[in-house]
C-alpha positions in Angstrom: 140.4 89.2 111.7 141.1 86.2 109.4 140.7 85.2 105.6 140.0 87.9 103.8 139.4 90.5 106.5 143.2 89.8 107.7 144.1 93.7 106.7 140.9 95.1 107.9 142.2 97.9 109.8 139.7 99.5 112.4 139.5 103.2 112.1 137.6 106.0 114.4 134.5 105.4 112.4 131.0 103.9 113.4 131.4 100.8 111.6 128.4 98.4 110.2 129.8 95.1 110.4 132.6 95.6 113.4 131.8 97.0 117.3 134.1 99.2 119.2 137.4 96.3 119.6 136.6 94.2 116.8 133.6 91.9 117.6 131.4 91.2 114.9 127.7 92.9 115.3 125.2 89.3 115.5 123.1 90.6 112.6 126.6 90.0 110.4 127.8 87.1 112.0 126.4 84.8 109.7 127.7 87.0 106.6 130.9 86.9 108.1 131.6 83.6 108.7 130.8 82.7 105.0 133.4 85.3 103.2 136.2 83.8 105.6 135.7 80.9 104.3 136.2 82.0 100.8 139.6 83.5 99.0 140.2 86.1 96.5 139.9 83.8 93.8 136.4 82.8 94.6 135.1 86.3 95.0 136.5 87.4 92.1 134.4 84.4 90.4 131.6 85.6 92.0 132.2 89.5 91.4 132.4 88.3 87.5 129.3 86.9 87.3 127.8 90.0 88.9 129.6 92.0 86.2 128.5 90.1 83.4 125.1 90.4 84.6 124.9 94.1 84.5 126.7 94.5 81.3 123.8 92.1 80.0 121.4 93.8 81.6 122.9 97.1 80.4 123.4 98.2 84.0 125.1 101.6 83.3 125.4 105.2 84.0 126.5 108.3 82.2 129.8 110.0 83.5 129.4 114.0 81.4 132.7 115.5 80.6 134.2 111.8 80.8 137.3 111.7 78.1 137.2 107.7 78.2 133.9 106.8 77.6 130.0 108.0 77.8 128.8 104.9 79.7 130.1 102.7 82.7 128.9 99.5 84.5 127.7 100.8 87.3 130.1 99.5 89.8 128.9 96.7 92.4 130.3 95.6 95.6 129.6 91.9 97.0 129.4 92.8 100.5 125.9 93.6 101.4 124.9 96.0 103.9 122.3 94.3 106.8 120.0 96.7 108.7 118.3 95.0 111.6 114.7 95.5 111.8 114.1 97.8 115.0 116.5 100.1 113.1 114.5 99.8 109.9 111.4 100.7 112.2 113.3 104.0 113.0 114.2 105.1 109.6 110.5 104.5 108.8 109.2 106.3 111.0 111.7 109.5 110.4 111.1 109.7 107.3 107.6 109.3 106.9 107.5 112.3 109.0 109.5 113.7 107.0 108.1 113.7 103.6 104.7 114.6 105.3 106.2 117.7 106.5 107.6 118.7 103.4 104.3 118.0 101.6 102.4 120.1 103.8 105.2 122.7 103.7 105.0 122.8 99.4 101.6 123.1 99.6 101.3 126.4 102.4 104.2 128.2 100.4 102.0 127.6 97.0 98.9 128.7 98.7 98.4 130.8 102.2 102.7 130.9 102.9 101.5 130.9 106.8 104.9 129.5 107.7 106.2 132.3 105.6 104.1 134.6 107.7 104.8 133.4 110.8 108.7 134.1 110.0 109.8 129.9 110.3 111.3 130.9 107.5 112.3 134.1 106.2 110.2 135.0 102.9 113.9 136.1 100.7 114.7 132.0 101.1 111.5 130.8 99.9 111.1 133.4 97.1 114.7 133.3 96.1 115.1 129.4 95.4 116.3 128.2 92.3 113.5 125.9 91.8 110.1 128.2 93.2 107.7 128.2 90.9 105.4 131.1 91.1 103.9 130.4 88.1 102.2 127.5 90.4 100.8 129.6 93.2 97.5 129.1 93.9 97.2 125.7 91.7 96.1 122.8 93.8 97.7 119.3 92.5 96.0 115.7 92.6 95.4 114.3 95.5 97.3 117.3 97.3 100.4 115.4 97.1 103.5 116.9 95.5 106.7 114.6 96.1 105.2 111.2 95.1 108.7 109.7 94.6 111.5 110.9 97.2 114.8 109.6 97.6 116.1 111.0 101.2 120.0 110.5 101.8 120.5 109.4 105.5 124.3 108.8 107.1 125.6 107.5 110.2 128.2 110.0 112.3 130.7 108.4 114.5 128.2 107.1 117.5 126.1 104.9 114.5 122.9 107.9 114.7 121.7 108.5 111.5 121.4 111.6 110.1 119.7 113.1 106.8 121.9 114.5 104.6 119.5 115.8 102.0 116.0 115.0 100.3 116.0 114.9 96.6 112.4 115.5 95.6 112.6 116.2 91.9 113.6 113.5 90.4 115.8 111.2 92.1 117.4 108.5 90.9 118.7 105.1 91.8 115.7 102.8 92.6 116.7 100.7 89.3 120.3 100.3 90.6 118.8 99.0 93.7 116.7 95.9 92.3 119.0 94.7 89.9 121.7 94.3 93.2 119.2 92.6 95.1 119.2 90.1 92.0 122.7 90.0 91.7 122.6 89.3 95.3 120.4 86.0 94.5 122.4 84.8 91.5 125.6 84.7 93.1 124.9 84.0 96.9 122.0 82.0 96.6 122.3 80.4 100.1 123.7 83.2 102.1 120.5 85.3 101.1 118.3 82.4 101.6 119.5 82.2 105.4 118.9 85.5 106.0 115.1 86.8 106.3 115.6 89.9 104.0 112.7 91.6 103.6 112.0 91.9 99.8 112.3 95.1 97.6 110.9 93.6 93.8 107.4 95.6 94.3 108.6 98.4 93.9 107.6 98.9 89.9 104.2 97.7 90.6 104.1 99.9 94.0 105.2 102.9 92.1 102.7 102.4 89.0 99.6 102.1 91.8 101.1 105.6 93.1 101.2 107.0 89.1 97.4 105.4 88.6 96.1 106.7 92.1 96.9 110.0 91.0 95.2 110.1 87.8 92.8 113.3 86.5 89.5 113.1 88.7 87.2 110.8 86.4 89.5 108.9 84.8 89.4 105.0 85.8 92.0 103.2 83.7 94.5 106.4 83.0 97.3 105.7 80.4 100.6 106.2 82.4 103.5 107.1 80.6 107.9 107.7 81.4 108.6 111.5 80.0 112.6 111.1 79.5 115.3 113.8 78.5 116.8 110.7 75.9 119.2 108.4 75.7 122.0 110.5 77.0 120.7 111.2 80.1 122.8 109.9 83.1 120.0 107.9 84.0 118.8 106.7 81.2 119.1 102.9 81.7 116.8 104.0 85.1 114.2 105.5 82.9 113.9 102.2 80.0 114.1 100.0 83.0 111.0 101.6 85.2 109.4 101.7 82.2 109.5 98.5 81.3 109.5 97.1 84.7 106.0 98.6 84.8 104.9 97.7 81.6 104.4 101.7 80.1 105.4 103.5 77.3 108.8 105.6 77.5 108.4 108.6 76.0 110.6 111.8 74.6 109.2 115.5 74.4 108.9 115.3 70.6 106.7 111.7 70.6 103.5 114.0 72.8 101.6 116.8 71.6 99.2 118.9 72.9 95.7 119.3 71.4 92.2 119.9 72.4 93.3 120.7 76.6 94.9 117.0 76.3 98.4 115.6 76.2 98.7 113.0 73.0 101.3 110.3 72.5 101.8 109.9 68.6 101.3 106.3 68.0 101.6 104.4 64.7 97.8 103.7 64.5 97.3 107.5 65.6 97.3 109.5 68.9 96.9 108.2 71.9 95.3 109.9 75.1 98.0 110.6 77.8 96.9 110.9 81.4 99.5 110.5 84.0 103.2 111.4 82.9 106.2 110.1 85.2 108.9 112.9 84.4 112.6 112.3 84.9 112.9 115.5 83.3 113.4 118.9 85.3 110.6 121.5 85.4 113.0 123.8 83.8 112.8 122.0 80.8 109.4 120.4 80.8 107.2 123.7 78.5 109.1 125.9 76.3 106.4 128.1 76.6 106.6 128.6 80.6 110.3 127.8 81.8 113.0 127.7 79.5 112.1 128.8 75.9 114.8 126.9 74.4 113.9 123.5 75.9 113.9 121.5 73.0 113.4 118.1 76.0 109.9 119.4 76.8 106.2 119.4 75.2 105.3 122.7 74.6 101.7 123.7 76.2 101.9 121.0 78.9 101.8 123.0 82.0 98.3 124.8 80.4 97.0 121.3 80.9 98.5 120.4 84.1 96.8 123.2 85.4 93.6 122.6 83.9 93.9 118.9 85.5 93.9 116.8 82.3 97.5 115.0 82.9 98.6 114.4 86.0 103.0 114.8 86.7 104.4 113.7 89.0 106.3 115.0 91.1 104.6 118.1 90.9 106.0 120.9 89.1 107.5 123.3 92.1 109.3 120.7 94.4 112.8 121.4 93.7 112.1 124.2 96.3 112.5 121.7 99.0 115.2 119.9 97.6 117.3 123.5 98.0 120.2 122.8 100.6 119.3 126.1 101.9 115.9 125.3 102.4 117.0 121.8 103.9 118.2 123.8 107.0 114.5 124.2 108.4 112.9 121.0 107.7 113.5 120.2 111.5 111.5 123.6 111.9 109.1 122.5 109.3 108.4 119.1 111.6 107.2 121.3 114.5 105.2 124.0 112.7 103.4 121.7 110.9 103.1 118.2 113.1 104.2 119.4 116.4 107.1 116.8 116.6 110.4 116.5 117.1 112.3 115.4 114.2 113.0 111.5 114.4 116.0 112.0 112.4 118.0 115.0 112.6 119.4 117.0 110.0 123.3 117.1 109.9 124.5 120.0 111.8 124.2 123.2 109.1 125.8 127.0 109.2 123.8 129.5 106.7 126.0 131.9 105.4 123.1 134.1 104.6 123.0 135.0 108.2 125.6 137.1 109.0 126.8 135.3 112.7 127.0 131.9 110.7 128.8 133.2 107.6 131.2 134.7 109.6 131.8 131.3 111.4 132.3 129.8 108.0 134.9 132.2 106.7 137.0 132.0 110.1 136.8 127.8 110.1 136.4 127.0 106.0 139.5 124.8 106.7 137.6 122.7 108.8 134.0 122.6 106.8 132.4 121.1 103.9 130.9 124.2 101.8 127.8 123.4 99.4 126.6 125.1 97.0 122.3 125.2 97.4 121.3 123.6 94.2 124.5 121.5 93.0 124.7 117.6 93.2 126.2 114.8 92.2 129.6 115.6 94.3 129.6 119.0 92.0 129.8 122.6 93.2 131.5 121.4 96.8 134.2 122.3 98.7 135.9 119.6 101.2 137.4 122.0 103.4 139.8 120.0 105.6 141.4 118.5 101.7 141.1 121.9 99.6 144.4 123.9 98.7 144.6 127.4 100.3 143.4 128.8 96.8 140.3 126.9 96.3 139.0 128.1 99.6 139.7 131.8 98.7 137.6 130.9 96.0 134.8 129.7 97.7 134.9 132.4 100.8 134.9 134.9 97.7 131.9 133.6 95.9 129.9 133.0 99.3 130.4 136.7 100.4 129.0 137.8 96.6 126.1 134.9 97.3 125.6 134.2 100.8 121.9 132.9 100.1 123.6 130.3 97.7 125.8 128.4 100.2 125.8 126.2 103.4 128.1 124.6 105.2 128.4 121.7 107.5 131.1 119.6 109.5 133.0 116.9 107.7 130.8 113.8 109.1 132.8 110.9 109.0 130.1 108.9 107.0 130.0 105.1 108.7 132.7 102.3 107.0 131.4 98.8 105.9 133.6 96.1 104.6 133.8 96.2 100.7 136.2 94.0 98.2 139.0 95.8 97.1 141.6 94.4 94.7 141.3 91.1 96.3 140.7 91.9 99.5 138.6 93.3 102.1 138.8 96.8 103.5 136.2 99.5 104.9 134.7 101.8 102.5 132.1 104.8 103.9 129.0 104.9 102.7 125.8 106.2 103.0 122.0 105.2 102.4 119.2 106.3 100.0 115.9 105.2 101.2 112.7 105.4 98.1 109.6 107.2 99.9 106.6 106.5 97.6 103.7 109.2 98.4 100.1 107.7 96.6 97.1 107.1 98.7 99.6 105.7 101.5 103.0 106.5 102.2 105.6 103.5 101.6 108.7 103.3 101.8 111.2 100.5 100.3 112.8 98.2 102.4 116.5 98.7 102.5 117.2 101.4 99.7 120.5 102.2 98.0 123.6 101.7 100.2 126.1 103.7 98.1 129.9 103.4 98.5 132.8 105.8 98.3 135.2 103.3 96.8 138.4 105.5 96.6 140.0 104.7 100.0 139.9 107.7 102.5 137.0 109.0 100.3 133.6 110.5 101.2 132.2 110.9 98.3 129.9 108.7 97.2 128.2 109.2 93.7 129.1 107.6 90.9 130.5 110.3 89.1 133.0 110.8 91.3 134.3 107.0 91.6 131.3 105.7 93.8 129.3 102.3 93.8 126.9 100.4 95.6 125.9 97.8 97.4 122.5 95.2 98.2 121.0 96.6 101.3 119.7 94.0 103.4 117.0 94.8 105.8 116.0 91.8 108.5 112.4 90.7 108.8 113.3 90.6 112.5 
C-alpha cells in the first residue's frame, strides 16, 4: 500500500478493489495505479469540481426532521466502483428472474391467489400487508405488467456472493443520482474513464419514457406522458424535475390535473390538456382522496375510477407495495419456484419471521446478535442493529414484535463488502452496497452499473443518505 492508500487497513470483509493479502483485483489495477500517483491536494481539486457541479446542477436531497438545513448536496465519492462483466452477466440474469417472478406473483394475488391457495404463502401475509390493495382485485393493468420501474438492493457477504437485500417496487429512487455521477466521473477523470470500456448508462431517460409510451391506454398512438410529484419538499424532488426534464415531459402536482368526462386533464394555460400515462413518485396512499386516504390533499381526486376504466395508464401499478413488504420479501425465493421452476440466481439474505412462532422465538433469545426490521420502514428508519443497540432499545423492540409479530423480520448482521473511498484526505474502506434500475416495458432492461451507495461513517452499515450515506459511479466493464 502506497500514496494515498498507505493507511488502508485490510479488514475481514470481501473487499472490491483488494484480494485476500493485499493484491489488487486486475479489473482495478489500472484505477489504482492512477490515484497513487496523485496526493490529497489533487483529489481534493478534483472532489471540488465534482461539488461545484452538483450544487450547479442542484444535485440534492431532503433530510426531514433535519435542524440544520432542508436540503444537502448529495454527497459523492471519487472512487468508482468497477464490476467486471461476467459478474454483470450474473446480476442480470438474477434479477431479471426476479422481477418476472414478482410480476407474475402481483398479478395471481390480484386475480386467482393460486399461490395463496396452494399455501406458498400463508393467506394472513398477503391480506395483512400494508400496501394490498383490494380495492384492485380483479382489475387487470396494461400490458399485465405491474413494477415497470424497480430498484432491487443487492450486497456482497464476506466470500464476495451477492445477495438481495430488498426490492423497492413503488417508487424507488436514485436513478437521477446515478447519471449525474457518471458525468461527474467524465468531467473530472476524463482519461481514466476513457481507458476503461465502461459500458454506458445516459439511456436511461429515453429507455424509461419508451417503457411510459409502451404502456399507454389501448388505442392511443402518441399518449401525453406526464411526472405526478408530491412537491417540492419531497426528498426526491430534484429526482422528479430532473426525469422530467431529462425526458422532455411535463412535471406535474395533484392540484395542476383534474378529472372530467372518464379522463385525467392537465390544466394548461391555453386550456386542458388530455393526460394519458402518469409516472407517479407519489404513494398509492395518497394518489385519490376518494379511495385511500381522504385527506390526501397530494392526489387527484377520481383518478383510480379512470385507471380502472383504462383511460390513464400509472405506473407502477397501484398495489405493488405488497411486494416491497420485508415480510413478503422472505418468499420471493419461493415465488421463483412456484412460478418459473428455478432456483433463485441470487439469494435472499438469510431471514427469521417472527410471525412464526419457532423463528420468533430465535429472535428474542439472539436479538443481540440480529438486525430487526420493521416490514414497511425504510430509509435506515424503524431498524434495530442488534450487535450496537443498548440493552433498552432491544427490550423495546422484543416488546413491540411480541404485540406485532407479522410486522417484523430479522436477519444477520451481513458485513456489507468495503471499497476504497476518500476520507479527509485520504483513502480508507467504506461498505457499501448496490442498487441496480430494472425497467419492465415490452422488454425487461436493466441499467448497467446502478447506484453503488456508501456508508461513509467509518464502521457504518448504513447506507442511505439520511443517515450520513453517499455514493459512488459504478463502472461496469464491456468485457
Amino acid at each position: 500500500m502506497v500514496g494515498l492508500f498507505a493507511q488502508y487497513e485490510e479488514g475481514p470483509f470481501f473487499d472490491e478493489m483488494f484480494a485476500a493479502g493485499g493484491g489488487v483485483r486486475s479489473h482495478y489495477q489500472r484505477l489504482y495505479n492512477r490515484f497513487t500517483e496523485m496526493s490529497a491536494e489533487d483529489v481534493r481539486r478534483k472532489h471540488l469540481v465534482a461539488e461545484r457541479a452538483f450544487l450547479t446542477q442542484g444535485v440534492t436531497f431532503t433530510v426531514y426532521n433535519d435542524q440544520e438545513g432542508t436540503e444537502r448536496i448529495f454527497p459523492f465519492d471519487l472512487i468508482p466502483r468497477i464490476i467486471p462483466a461476467a459478474e454483470w452477466e450474473l446480476i442480470e440474469r438474477g434479477l431479471t428472474q426476479r422481477i418476472t417472478a414478482l410480476n407474475l406473483f402481483l398479478r395471481d394475488i390480484y386475480h386467482e391467489q393460486k399461490i395463496i391457495a396452494d399455501k406458498v404463502i400463508p393467506a394472513e401475509i398477503v391480506r395483512s400487508a400494508v400496501h394490498f390493495r383490494p380495492e384492485m382485485v380483479g382489475f387487470s393493468v396494461p400490458k399485465d405488467v405491474y413494477i415497470h420501474i424497480c430498484g432491487t438492493d443487492l450486497v456482497r457477504d464476506g466470500e464476495g456472493r451477492y445477495l438481495v437485500l430488498e426490492d423497492n417496487g413503488r417508487c424507488p429512487s436514485g436513478a437521477s443520482y446515478l447519471l449525474q455521477n457518471r458525468q461527474a466521473m467524465k468531467r473530472v477523470f476524463p482519461n481514466l474513464f476513457a481507458r476503461y470500456l465502461v459500458r454506458p448508462v445516459d439511456t436511461y431517460s429515453s429507455d424509461l419514457l419508451d417503457l411510459l409510451r409502451h404502456v399507454a391506454p389501448a388505442g392511443v398512438n402518441d399518449p401525453a406522458v406526464v411526472l405526478l410529484t408530491p412537491g417540492i419538499y419531497n426528498s426526491a424532488y430534484f429526482e422528479h424535475s430532473f426525469l422530467a426534464r431529462s425526458m422532455g415531459i411535463e412535471i406535474v402536482v395533484g392540484a395542476d390535473l383534474v378529472v372530467q368526462d372518464d379522463r385525467v386533464w392537465m390544466k394548461t394555460t391555453s386550456g386542458l390538456k388530455r393526460v394519458d400515462v402518469i409516472y407517479r413518485r407519489i404513494d398509492d396512499d395518497f394518489l385519490d382522496p376518494k379511495v385511500f386516504r381522504k385527506e390526501s390533499v397530494l392526489g387527484v381526486p377520481g383518478i383510480v375510477d379512470v385507471y380502472r376504466k383504462g383511460h390513464v395508464s400509472l405506473a407502477n401499478a397501484i398495489g405493488t407495495g405488497v411486494a416491497d413488504d420485508k415480510v413478503v420479501y422472505y418468499f420471493v425465493p419461493a415465488m421463483i419456484r412456484y412460478y418459473l421452476g428455478q432456483d433463485p440466481i441470487l439469494p435472499n439474505v438469510e431471514t427469521y419471521l417472527t410471525y412464526f412462532d419457532k423463528d420468533r422465538a430465535y429472535v428474542l433469545e439472539h436479538l443481540d446478535q440480529l438486525v430487526v426490521k420493521s416490514a414497511n420502514e425504510s430509509g435506515g428508519y424503524g431498524m434495530l442493529m442488534g450487535p450496537q443497540a443498548s440493552a433498552e432499545e432491544r427490550e423495546r423492540f422484543a416488546k413491540a414484535l411480541r404485540q406485532n409479530p407479522r410486522n417484523y423480520v430479522a436477519q444477520p448482521v451481513v458485513s456489507l463488502s468495503r471499497a476504497p473511498s476518500m476520507c479527509e484526505g485520504r483513502i480508507e474502506g467504506r461498505h457499501i452496497d448496490l442498487r441496480p434500475y430494472i425497467l419492465y416495458g415490452d422488454k425487461i432492461s436493466i441499467v448497467p452499473g446502478g447506484l453503488t451507495r456508501v456508508a461513509l461513517r467509518k464502521g457504518s452499515l448504513v447506507v442511505n443518505s439520511s443517515q450520513g450515506g453517499g455514493s459512488k459511479d459504478t463502472w461496469v466493464l464491456h468485457e
